[in-house]
C-alpha positions in Angstrom: 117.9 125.2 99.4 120.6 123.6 101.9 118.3 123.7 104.5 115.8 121.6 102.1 118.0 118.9 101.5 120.2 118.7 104.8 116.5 118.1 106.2 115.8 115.3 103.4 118.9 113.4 103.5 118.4 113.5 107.9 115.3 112.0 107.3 115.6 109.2 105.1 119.0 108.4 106.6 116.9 107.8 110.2 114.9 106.0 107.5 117.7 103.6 106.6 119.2 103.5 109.8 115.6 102.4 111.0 115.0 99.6 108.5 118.5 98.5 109.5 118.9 98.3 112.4 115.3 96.3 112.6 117.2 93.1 112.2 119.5 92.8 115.0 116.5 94.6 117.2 114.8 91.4 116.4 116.9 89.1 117.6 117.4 91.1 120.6 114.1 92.4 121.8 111.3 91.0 119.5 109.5 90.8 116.2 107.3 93.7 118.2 109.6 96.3 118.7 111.2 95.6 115.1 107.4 95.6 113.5 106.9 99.3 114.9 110.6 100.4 113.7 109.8 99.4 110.2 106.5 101.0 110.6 108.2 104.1 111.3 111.1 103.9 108.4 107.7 103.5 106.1 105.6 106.5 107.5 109.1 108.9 107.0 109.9 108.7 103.4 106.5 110.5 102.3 107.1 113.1 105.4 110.9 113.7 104.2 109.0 114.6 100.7 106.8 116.8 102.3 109.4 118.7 103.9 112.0 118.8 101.4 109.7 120.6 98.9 108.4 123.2 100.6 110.3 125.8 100.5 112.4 128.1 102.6 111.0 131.4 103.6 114.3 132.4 104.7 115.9 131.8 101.8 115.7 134.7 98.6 117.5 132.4 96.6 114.7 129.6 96.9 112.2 130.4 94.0 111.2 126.5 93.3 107.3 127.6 94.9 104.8 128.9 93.0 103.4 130.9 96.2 104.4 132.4 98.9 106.6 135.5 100.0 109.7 134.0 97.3 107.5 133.0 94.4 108.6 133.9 90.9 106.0 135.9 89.1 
């Protein structure tokens, strides 16, 4: 479960550190290069969900799937 959310919070913090630093990358390179980082910081909040759900075969303690090798039945 540590795993899960140390790979979450990794990924939407490069999300905010993305979005933020979009503004002085304006000013310094172009609305171009700012355009594609907020593209990015958009694409990686649905991808940080993704991964932060699925769950951990390593883990024996991770039972929040309803398949795989850790599954509650």
């Amino acid at each position: 479960m540590k795993r899960r959310v140390r790979r979450y919070a990794w990924l939407m913090g490069t999300c905010l550190v993305l979005f933020g630093g979009s503004l002085p990358v304006y000013y310094l390179l172009g609305s171009g290069w700012a355009l594609a980082m907020c593209a990015v910081a958009m694409v990686l909040p649905p991808i940080a969900v993704i991964i932060g759900n699925t769950a951990d075969p390593d883990d024996p303690r991770d039972h929040d799937a309803g398949y795989g090798p850790n599954a509650e039945r």
